[in-house]
C-alpha positions in Angstrom: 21.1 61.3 -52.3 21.1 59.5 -55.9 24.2 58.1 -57.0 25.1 59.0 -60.7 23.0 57.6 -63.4 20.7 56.1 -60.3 16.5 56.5 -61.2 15.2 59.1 -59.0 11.3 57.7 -57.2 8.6 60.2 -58.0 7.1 60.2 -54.6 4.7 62.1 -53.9 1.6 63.3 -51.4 -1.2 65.7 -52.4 -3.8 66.9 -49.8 -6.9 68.8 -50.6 -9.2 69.7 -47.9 -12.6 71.6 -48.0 -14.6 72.7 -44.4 -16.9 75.0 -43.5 -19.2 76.0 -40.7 -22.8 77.2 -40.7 -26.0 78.1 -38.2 -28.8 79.4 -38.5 -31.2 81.4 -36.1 -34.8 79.6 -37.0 -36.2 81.5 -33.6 -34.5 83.4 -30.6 -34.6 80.1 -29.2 -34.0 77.4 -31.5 -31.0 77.2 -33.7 -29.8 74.6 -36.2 -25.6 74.4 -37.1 -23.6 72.5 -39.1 -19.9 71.3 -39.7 -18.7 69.5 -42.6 -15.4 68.7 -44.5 -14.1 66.9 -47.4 -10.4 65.7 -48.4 -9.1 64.3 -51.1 -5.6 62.8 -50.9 -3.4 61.4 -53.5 -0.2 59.2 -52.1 2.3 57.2 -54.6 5.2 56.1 -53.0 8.8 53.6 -53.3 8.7 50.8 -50.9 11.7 48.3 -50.3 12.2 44.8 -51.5 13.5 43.1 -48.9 14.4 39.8 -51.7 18.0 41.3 -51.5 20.5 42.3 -48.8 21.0 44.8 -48.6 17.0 45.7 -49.8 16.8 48.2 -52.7 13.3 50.2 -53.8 10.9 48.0 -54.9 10.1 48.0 -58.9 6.5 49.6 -58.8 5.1 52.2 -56.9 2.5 51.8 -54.1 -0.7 54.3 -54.6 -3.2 55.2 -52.4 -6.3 57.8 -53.0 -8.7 58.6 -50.7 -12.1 60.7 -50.7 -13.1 61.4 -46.8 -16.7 63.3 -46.4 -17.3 64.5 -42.3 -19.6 66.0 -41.1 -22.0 66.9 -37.9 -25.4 68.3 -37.5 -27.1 70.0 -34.5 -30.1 71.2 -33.3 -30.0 73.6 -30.2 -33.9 74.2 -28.3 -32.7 77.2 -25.8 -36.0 77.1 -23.2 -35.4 73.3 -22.9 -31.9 73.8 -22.1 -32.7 76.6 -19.5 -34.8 74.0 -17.7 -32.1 72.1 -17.1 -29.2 74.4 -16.3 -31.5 76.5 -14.2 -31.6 74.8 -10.6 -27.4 74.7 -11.2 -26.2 77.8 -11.8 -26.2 80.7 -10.0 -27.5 84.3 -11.1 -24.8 87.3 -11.3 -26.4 91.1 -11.4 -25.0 92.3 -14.6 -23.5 96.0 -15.5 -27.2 97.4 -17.0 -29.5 96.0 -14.0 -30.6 93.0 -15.5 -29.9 89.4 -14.6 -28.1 86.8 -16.6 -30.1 83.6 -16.8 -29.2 80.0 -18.1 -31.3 80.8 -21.1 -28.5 80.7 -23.5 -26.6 83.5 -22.2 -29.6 85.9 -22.7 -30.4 88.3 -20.3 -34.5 88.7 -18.9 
């Protein structure tokens, strides 16, 4: 609370944030994907000055922007994967006859 006639800080913190998803079926059993995201943040804010006792804001605003860029790329080769899931996992009869297999949840 500001006492009357007191300056008032103009703190403040802005966020802007960008992300998406992506794949892409190159063949039944090879697939490429893709995340990525992007923020932008603006921060300006009152510290203390601890010259005094008790301290009191400090005279000048802090600042702070920040451009983040994530992101993570995959590549996903189905048959080579079945290979190695094979030997582990066990094959259930499924509702139509056929049998589920490790190749990517397909069914032969």
């Amino acid at each position: 609370m500001l006492a009357p006639g007191e300056h008032r800080n103009a703190d403040y913190y802005d966020n802007f944030t960008v992300s998406s998803k992506l794949g892409f079926d190159v063949t039944p059993d090879f697939d490429l994907g893709l995340v990525a995201r992007y923020t932008n943040t603006h921060l300006r804010y009152t510290g203390e000055d601890y010259s005094t006792f008790p301290a009191v804001p400090a005279a000048q605003q802090s600042a702070s922007n920040t451009d983040e860029y994530y992101g993570r790329a995959s590549r996903i080769w189905c048959r080579w994967m079945a290979a190695l899931i094979r030997p582990r996992r066990r094959l259930h009869p499924q509702p139509d006859g056929n049998t589920a297999t490790a190749d990517c949840g397909k069914s032969q």
